[in-house]
C-alpha positions in Angstrom: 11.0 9.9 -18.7 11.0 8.1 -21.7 10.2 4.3 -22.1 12.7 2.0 -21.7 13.2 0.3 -25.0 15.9 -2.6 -24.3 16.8 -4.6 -21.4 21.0 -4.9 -21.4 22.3 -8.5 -19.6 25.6 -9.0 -18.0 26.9 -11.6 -15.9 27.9 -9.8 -13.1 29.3 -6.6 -11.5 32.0 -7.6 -8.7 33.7 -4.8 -6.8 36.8 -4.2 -6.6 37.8 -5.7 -2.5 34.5 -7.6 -1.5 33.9 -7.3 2.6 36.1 -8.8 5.1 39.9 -8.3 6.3 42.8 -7.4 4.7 46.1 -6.3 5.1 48.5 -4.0 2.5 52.2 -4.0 3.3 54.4 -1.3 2.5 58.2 -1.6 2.1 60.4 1.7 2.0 64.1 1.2 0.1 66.6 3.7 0.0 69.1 4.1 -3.3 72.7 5.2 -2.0 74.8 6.7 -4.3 77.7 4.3 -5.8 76.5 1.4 -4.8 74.4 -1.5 -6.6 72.6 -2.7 -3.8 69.4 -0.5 -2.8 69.2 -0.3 1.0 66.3 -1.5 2.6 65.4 0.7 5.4 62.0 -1.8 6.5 58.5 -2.9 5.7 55.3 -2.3 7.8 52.2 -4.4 7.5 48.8 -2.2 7.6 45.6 -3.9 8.6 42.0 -3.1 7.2 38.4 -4.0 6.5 36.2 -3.5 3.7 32.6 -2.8 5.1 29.9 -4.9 3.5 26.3 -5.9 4.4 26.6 -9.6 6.3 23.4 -9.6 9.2 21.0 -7.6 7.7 19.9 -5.4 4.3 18.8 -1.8 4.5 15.2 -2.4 3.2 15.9 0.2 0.8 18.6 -2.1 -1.1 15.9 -4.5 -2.1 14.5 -2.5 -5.3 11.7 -4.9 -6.0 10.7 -9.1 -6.3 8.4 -11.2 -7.9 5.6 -12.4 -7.4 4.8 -9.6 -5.9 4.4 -10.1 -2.0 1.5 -11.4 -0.5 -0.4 -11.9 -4.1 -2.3 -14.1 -5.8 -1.6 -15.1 -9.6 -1.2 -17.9 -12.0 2.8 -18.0 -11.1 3.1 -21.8 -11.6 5.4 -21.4 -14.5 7.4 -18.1 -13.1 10.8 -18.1 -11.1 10.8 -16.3 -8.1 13.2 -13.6 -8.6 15.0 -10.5 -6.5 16.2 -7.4 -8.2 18.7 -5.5 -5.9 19.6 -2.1 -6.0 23.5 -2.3 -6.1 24.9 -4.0 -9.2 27.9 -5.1 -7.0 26.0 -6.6 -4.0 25.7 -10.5 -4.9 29.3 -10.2 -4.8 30.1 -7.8 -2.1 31.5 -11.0 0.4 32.6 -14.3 -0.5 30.7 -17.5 -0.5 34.2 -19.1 1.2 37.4 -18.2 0.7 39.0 -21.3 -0.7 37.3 -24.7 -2.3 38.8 -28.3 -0.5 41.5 -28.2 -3.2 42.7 -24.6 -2.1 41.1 -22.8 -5.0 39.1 -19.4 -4.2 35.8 -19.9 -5.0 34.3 -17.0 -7.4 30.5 -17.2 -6.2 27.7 -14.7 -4.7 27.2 -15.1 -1.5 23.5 -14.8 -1.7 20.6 -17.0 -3.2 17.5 -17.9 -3.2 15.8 -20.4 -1.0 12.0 -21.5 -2.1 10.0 -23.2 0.4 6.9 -24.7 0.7 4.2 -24.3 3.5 3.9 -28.6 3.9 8.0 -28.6 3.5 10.2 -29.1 6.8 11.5 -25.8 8.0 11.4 -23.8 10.5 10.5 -20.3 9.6 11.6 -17.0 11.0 12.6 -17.7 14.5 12.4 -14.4 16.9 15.3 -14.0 19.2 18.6 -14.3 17.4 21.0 -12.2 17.6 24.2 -11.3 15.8 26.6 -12.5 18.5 24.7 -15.8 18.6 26.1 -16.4 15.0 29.6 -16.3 15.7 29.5 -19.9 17.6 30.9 -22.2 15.9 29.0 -25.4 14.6 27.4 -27.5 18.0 29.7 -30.6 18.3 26.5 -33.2 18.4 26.5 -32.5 14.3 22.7 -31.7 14.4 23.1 -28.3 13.3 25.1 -27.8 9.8 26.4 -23.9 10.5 30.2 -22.7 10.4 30.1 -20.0 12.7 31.4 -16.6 11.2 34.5 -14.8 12.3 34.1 -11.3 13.6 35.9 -8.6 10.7 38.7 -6.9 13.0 38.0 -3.3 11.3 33.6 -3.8 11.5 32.5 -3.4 14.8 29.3 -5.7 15.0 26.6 -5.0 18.3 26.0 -8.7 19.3 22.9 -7.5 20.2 21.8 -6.5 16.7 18.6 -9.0 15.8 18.9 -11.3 12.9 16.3 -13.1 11.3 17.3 -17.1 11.1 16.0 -19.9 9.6 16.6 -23.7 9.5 15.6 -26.3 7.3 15.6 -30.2 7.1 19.1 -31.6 5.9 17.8 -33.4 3.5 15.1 -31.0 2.2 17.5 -28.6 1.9 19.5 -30.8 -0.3 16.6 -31.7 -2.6 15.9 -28.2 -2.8 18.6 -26.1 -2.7 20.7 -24.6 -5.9 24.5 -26.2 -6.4 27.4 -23.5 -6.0 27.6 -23.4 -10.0 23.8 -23.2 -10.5 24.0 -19.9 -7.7 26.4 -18.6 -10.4 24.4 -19.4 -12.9 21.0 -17.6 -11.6 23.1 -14.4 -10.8 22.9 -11.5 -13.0 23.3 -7.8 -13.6 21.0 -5.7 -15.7 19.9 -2.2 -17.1 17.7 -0.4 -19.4 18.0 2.2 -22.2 16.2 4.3 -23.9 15.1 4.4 -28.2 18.6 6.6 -28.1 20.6 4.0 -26.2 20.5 6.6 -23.0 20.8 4.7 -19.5 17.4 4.5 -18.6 18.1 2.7 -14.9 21.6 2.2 -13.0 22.4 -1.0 -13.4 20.6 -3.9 -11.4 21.6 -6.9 -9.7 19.0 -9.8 -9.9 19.0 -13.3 -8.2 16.7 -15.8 -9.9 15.3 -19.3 -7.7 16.2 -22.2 -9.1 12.2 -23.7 -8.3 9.2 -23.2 -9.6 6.1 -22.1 -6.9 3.6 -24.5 -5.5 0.5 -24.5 -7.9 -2.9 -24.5 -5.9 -0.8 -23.3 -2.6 1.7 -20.7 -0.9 5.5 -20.2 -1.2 7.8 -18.6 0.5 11.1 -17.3 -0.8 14.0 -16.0 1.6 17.4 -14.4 0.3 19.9 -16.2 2.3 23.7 -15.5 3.1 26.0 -18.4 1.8 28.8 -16.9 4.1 30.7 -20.2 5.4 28.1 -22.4 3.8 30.1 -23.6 0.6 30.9 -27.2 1.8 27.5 -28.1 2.5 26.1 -26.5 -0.8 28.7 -27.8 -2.8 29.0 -31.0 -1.5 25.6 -31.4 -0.1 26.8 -32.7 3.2 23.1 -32.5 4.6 21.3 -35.4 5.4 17.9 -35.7 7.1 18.3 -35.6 10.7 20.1 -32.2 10.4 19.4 -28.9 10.0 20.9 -26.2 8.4 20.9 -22.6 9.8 21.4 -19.7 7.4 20.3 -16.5 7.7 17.8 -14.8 6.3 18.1 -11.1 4.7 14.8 -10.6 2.9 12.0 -13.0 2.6 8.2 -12.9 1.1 5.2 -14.8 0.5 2.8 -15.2 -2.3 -0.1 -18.0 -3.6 -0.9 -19.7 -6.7 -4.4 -19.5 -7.8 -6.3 -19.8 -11.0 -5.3 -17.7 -14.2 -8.0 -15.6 -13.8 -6.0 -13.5 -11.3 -2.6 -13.4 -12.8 -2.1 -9.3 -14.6 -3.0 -10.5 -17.8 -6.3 -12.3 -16.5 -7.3 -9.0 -14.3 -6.3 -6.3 -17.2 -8.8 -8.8 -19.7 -11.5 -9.5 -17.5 -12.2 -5.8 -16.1 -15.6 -4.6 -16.2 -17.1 -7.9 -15.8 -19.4 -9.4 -12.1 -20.1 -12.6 -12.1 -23.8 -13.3 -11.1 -24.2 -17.1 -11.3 -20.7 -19.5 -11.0 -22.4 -22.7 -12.1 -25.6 -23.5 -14.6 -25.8 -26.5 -15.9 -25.5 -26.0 -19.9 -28.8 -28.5 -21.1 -28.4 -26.7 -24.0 -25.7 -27.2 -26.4 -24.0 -23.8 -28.7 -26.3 -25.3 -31.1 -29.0 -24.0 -30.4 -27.8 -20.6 -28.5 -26.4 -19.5 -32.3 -30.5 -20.0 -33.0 -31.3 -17.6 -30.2 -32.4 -19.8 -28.1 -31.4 -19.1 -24.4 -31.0 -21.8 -22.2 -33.7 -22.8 -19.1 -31.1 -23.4 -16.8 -30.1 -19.5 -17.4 -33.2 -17.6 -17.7 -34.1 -19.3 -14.4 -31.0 -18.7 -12.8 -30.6 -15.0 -13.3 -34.9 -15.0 -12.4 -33.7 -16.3 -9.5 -30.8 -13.3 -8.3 -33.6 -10.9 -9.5 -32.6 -10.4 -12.8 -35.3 -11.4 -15.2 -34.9 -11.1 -18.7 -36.6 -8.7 -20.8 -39.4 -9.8 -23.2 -36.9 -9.9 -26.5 -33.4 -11.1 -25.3 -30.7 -10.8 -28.5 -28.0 -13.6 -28.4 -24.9 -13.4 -30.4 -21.9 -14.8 -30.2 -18.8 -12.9 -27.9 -15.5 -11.5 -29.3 -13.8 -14.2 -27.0 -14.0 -17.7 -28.8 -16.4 -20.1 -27.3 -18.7 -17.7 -25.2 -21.8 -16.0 -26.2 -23.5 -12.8 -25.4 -26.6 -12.0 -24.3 -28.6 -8.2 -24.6 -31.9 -7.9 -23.2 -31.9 -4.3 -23.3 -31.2 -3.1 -20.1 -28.0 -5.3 -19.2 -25.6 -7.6 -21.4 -24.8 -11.0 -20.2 -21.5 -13.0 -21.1 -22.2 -17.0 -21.2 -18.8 -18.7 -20.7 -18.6 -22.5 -20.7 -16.3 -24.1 -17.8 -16.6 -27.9 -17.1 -20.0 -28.6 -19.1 -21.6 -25.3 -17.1 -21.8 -22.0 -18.1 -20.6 -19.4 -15.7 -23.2 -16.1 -16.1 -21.4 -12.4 -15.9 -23.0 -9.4 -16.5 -20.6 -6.8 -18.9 -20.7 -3.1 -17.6 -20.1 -0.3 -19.5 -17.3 1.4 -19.0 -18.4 4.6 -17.7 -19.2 5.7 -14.1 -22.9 5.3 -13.9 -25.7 3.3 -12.8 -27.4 0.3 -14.2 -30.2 1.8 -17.0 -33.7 1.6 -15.6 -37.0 1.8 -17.5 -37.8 5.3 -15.9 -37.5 7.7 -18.8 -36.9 10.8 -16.1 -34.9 8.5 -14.0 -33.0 7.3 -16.5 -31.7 10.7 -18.0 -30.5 11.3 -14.7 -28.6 8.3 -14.7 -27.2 8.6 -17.7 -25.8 12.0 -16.3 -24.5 9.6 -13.9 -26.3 10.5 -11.0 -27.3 8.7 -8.1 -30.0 8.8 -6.2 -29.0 9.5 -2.5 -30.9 10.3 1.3 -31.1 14.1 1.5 -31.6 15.8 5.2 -32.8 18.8 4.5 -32.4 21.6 7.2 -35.5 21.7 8.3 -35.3 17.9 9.5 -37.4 16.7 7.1 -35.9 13.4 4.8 -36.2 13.1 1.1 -34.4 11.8 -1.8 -32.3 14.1 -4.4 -30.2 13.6 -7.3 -26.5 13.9 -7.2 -23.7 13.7 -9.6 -19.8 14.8 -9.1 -17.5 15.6 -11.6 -16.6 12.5 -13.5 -19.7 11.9 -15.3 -20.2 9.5 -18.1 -20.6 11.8 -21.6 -20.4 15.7 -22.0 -24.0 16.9 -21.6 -25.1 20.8 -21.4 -25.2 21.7 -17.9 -28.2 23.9 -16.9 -28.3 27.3 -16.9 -25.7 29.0 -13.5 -24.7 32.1 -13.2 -21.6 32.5 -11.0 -20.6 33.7 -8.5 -23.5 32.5 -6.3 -24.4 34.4 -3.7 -24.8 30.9 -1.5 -25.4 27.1 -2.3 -28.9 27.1 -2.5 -29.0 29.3 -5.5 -27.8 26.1 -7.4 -30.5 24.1 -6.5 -32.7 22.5 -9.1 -36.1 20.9 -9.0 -37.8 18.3 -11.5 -41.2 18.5 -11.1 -41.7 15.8 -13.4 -40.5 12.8 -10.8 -40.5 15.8 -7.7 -36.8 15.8 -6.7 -34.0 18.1 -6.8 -30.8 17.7 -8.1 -28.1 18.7 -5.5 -25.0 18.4 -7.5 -24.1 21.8 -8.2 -24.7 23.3 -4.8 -23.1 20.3 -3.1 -19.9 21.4 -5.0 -20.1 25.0 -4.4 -20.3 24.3 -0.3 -17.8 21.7 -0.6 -15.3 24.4 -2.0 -16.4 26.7 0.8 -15.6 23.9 3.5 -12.4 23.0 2.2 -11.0 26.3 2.0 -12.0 26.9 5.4 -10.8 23.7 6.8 -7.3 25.0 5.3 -6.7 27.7 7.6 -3.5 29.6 6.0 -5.2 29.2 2.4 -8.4 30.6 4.5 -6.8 33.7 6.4 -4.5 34.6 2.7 -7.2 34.6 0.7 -9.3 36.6 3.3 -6.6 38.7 3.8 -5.8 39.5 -0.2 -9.4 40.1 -0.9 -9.8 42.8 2.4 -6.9 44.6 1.4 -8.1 44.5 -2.5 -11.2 46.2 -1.2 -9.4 49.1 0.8 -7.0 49.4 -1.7 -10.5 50.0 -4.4 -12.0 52.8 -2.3 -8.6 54.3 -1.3 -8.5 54.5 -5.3 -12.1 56.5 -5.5 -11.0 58.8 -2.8 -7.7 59.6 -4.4 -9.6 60.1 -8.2 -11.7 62.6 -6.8 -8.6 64.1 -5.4 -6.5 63.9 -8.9 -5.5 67.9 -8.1 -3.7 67.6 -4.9 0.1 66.5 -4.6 -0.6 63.3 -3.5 1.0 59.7 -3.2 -0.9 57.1 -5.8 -2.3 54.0 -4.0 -0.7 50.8 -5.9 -3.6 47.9 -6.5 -2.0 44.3 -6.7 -4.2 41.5 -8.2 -1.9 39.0 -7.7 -3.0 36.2 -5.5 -0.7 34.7 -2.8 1.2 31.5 -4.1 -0.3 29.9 -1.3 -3.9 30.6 -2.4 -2.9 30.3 -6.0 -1.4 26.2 -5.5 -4.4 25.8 -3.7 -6.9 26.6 -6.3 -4.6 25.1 -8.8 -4.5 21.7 -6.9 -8.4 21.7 -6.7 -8.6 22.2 -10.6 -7.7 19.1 -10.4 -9.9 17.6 -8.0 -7.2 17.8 -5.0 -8.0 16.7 -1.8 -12.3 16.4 -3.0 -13.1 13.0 -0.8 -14.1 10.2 -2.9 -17.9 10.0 -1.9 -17.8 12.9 -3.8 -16.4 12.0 -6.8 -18.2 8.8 -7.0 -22.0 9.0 -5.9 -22.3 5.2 -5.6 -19.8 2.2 -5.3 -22.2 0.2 -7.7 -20.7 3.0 -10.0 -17.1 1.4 -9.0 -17.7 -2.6 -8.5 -14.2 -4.4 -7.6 -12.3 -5.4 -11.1 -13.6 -2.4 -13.3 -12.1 0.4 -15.6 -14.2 3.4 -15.9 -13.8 6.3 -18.7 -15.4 9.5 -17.7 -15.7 13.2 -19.3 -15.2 16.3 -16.3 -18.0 18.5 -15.5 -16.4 21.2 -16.1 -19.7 23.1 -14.2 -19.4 21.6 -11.1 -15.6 22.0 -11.0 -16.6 26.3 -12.1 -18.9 26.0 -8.8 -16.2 24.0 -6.5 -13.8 26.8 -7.4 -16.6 29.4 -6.7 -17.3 28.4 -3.3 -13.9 27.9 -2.2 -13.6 31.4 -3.2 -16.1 32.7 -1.6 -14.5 33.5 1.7 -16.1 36.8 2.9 -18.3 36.7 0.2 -21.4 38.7 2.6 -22.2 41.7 1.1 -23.5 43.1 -2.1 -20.1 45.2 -2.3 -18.5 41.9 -1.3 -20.4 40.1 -4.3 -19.2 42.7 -6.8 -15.8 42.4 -6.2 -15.1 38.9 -6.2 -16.9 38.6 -9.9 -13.9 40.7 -11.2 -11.5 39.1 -8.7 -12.7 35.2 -9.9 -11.8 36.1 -13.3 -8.3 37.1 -12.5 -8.1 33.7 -10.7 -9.3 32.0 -14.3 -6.9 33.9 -15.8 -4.2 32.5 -13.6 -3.8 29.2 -16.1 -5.6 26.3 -13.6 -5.7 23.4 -15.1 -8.3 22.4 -16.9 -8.7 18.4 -17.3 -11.4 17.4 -19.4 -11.4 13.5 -19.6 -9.9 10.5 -17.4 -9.9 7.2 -15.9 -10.7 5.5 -12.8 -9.3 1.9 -12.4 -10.6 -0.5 -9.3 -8.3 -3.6 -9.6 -6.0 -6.2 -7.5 -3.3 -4.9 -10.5 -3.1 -1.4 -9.2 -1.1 -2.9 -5.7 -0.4 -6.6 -7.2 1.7 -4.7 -9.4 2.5 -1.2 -8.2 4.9 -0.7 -11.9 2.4 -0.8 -13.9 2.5 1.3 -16.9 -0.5 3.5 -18.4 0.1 5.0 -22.0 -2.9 7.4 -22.9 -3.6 7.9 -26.4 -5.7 11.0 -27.8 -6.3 13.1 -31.5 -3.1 14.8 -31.1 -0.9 11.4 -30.2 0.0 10.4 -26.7 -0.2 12.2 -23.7 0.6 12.8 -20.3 -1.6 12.8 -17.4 -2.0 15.9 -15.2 -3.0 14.2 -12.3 -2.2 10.4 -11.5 -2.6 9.4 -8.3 -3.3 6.1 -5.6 -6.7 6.8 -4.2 -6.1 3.7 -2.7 -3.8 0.0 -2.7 -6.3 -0.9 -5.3 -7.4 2.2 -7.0 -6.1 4.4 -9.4 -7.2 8.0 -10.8 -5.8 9.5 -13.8 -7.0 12.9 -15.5 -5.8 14.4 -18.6 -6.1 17.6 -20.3 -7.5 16.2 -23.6 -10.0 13.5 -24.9 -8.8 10.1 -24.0 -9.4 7.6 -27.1 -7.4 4.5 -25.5 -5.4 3.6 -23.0 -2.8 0.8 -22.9 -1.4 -1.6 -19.6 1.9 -2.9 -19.5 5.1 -3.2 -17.8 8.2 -1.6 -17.6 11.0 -3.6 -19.0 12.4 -3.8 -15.5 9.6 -5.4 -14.4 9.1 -8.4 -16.2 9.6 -12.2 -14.7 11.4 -15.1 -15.7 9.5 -18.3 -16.7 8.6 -21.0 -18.5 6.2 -23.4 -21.2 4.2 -25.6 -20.9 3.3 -27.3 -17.4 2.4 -30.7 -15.7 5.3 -32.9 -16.5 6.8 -31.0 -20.2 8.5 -27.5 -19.4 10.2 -26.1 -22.2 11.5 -22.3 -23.0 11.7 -21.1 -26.7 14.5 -19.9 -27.4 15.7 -16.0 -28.6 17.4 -14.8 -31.4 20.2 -12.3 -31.3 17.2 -9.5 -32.4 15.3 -10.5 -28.8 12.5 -12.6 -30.9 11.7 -16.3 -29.9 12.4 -17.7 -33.2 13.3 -21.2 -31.5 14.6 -23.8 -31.2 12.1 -25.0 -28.0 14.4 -26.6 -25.7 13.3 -29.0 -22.8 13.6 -28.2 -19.4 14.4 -30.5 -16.9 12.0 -30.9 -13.7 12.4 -32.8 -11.0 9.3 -33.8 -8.5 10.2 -31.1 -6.3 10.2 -28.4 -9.1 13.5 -27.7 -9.3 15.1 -26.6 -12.4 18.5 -28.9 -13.5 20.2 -25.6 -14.8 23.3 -27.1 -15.4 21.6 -29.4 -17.5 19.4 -26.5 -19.3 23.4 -24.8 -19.8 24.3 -27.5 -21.6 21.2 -27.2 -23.8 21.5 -24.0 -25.0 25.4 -24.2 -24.6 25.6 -20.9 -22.6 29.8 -20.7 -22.6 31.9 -19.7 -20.5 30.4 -19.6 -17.0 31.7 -16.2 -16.6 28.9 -15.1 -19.1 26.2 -18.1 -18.7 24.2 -16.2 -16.3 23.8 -12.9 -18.8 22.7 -16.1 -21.4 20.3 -18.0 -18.8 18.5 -14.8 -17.9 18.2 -13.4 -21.8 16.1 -16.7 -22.5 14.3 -16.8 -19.9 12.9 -13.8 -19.5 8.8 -13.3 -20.0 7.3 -10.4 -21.8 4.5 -9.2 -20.2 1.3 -8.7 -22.6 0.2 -5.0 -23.5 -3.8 -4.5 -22.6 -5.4 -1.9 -24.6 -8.7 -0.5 -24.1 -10.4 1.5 -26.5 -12.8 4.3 -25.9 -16.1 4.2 -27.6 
């Protein structure tokens, strides 16, 4: 699917009859002939219902919200939003069905409610059910609810749980957006493509009309406004009361530092932080004349990190910090509060940290790890492993396949006296998982038996050319079962992660690693998974011609990818890759969630970059600025923030006066002022690229 290249705004979608009871009357009138008068034979009055969501919403109508659900981000400035599935939704029931002048009231019956954890509500209560909500408001006046009328043509179980909330009176006044501001944070939206293409059906979303708590956790429910237009128009609450609406979705997020908003991840991958606090005795001064501060040399001493003899400092690509190369590691100096917070920049590629081992260290730059072999004997020792992602393209040594077993791919360096187990560790892996698939197992088995009978059936009957009989047929083609199997493990398919990855320390949290395939190991995977009855010398022969029908069956054959470790991969679960190589952009031939927070992407050629972002769909409302000045600049017809910056009024609680921000950027008629509202303040998010080097 293409990329969605605009983002199309309209006010809203409504249906046609929104939910509740109706009645259509037909009248029948007969014509008789010569006379002027028609003759009215009667009139019957139909009942009906309209069916629309009122307790509860299928999960499944709730297509996705911001801030993300239980996250943690710089959202201080961001409105809470909901994007709904259905366009018509907001406005599938009526708020109420007439003002206290007799007017019908044009509103969505659903909003957003932003809550605080120190604010006066009571959250979720357990036990409610849908025939509790037909009562009527309690006489004492405590409780502000209107009590909803059962819909003669929607049955309702009374038994059917509802979630319920209530809220301080007056709380919920200070809080709570007015019947024109709920039509003003209401809107409908789609996407198209560089062709102008629908890209996405069209969207409902509902924006808050608060800002989150900065430094602490929000809460946002979607409530019904069923029966709840006096007290929001009006507001009729006072503190004392409560008022009870229900709640049909709700979720919970936390404002922290910038550092862990998606921009703040995406920029600050591949970098651990090894000392949070140094006191910076030493002003930039004197770091641009190479000198390194006391405070820091003694500090990363200290975590066991001494510097080498001739550290190199230069100054970063980021303003303000400075870097520092001894070698072996590079060190990023950032100044925070008159200290200097000490990180240590990894390279982007899967390995280990360099040591001064020049044996050692050509292993590692393989990216191998050394790991506790048990050999079977019973004795212990230590061997050299590496999987398939490895950090550069090296020449792998010499293998001749197929092996007769694993240990043929053993290979000793008697130079530091280990072995290097990679290359037998993949060929029994491919053995294991074949045979842990038992249909893939008994196919395979089966094709290759009947291959073999089929062969000498064909030597007896060659010797036999002269006699009048029937030609034995021999079929190379693998079952598709076997043939998706082996094409599923060209791509690294169902290989556990230990495998892939000899060593977390290859894979800290909050890093992006570029790595080249092996395409070796991935030959001897392949080999041992094929080497299901693989016992004799006749069985040997025959699977070196059978193998190379498999290669010629087009597996794929990925030669670079990406791994990426990060709170953005489920923080932000659209997020957008776009890979770049010689030939242009390209697709991936495997992406897939090896975890919440880890992603795995190979592609069939050389990855040169690879950018973040997200889909147009995704993005967030927001605004400038912060403290006590909010402003938004404003768009141009062309999308652009050209200006004008226009004020936007806050009150204490950090609710927005949208009526007032209307006015500002005289968004006329209300009918369209939502589409307006929404077009201004939506927020771009940043594009991330990283560059492979």
């Amino acid at each position: 699917m293409a990329d969605p290249q605009k983002l199309i705004f309209w006010a809203s979608d409504k249906p046609a009859l929104p939910g509740g009871d109706y009645t259509i009357q037909v009248t029948q009138q007969v014509h008789l002939a010569g006379s002027d008068k028609p003759g009215e034979v009667g009139t019957t009055t139909y009942p009906f219902a309209v069916a629309a969501p009122r307790f509860t919403l299928n999960p499944q109508d709730v297509l996705n919200v911001f801030p993300p659900p239980g996250s943690l981000g710089d959202y201080a400035n961001a409105l809470p939003h909901i994007q709904l599935r259905h366009s018509t939704l907001p406005y599938e029931r009526v708020c109420a069905a007439q003002d206290d002048k007799g007017s019908p009231v044009d509103a969505p019956w659903l909003a957003l409610l932003v809550v605080y954890d120190d604010e006066p509500y009571a959250p979720l209560q357990p036990g409610w059910k849908a025939g509790d909500l037909m009562e009527a408001q309690p006489p004492n006046g405590t409780i502000l609810w209107c009590g909803l009328k059962p819909e003669s043509g929607v049955e309702i179980n009374p038994e059917d749980p509802v979630k319920v909330i209530e809220i301080d009176g007056a709380t919920f006044a200070n809080i709570f957006p007015k019947l024109e501001e709920c039509i003003l944070l209401t809107h409908v939206r789609s996407a198209t493509d560089a062709q102008g293409l629908a890209e996405s059906e069209p969207r409902a979303v509902i924006i808050a009309n608060r800002l989150p708590k900065p430094g602490g956790s929000t809460t946002v429910h979607l409530v019904s406004l069923e029966g709840h237009m006096m007290n929001i128009d009006k507001q009729n609450a006072k503190a004392g009361q409560k008022v009870r609406l229900i709640s049909l979705y709700n979720w919970r997020f936390s404002c922290t530092s910038p550092k862990l908003d998606l921009t703040g991840l995406l920029t600050s991958l591949n970098n651990t932080l090894l000392v949070q606090a140094v006191q910076a005795n030493t002003d930039s001064n004197k770091l641009s004349q190479a000198v390194i501060p006391d405070a820091v040399t003694t500090a990363l001493k200290q975590i066991g990190r001494p510097l080498g003899s001739t550290p190199v400092v230069t100054k970063d690509t980021i303003p303000g910090q400075w870097l520092i190369q001894d070698g072996l590691h590079n060190y990023s100096l950032i100044p925070e509060n008159g200290t200097w917070r000490v990180l240590e920049k990894m390279p982007a590629v899967l390995r280990m940290p360099p040591v001064e081992n020049g044996d050692a260290e050509l292993h590692l730059q393989r990216g191998a790890a050394a790991l506790g072999h048990r050999m079977r004997s019973g004795n212990r020792s230590v061997s050299w492993y590496h999987g398939p992602l490895i950090p550069a393209d090296f020449a792998p040594p010499p293998i001749q396949l197929p092996a007769q077993n694993a240990a043929e791919l053993l290979f000793y360096n008697a130079n530091i006296g280990m072995q290097d187990v990679s290359y037998a560790t993949a060929w029994e892996l491919g053995r294991l998982l074949t045979l842990q698939n038992k249909p893939v197992a008994a196919a395979l088995y089966t094709w290759k038996r009947q291959n073999a009978q089929a062969q000498k059936l064909l030597a007896i009957e060659h010797q036999l050319m002269h006699l009048p009989l029937g030609r034995t047929s021999l079929s190379g083609e693998l079952p598709p079962i076997v043939l998706a199997f082996f094409k599923d493990l060209g791509l690294l398919a169902g290989v556990p992660f230990r495998y892939l990855v000899a060593d977390e320390r290859m894979l800290p949290p909050e890093s992006l690693r570029f790595f080249q395939l092996d395409s070796m190991w991935v030959d001897c995977l392949i080999d041992g998974a094929f080497s299901i009855g693989r016992v004799l010398a006749s069985d040997y022969r025959a699977d070196a011609a059978a193998i190379n029908h498999l290669n010629e069956q087009n597996l794929p054959n990925p030669t670079s990818g990406l791994l990426l470790r990060s709170a953005a991969v489920s923080g932000w679960p659209d997020l957008l890759l776009d890979a770049q190589a010689s030939s242009g952009a390209i697709q991936p031939k495997r992406q897939e969630y090896l975890s919440a927070n880890m992603l795995l992407c190979l592609y069939q050629e050389q990855i040169q970059s690879v950018t973040f972002h997200l889909k147009p769909e995704a993005f967030h409302f927001g605004l400038e600025g912060g403290l006590t000045v909010y402003k938004r600049t404003l768009r141009d017809s062309n999308g652009n923030q050209t200006g004008p910056s226009q004020e936007v009024k806050i009150s204490g609680s950090r609710v927005v006066d949208w009526v007032d921000f209307q006015n500002r950027i005289n968004a006329r008629p209300l009918t369209s002022a939502s589409a307006t509202i929404a077009y201004q303040m939506v927020v771009e998010a940043p594009k991330i690229q990283y560059l492979v080097s």
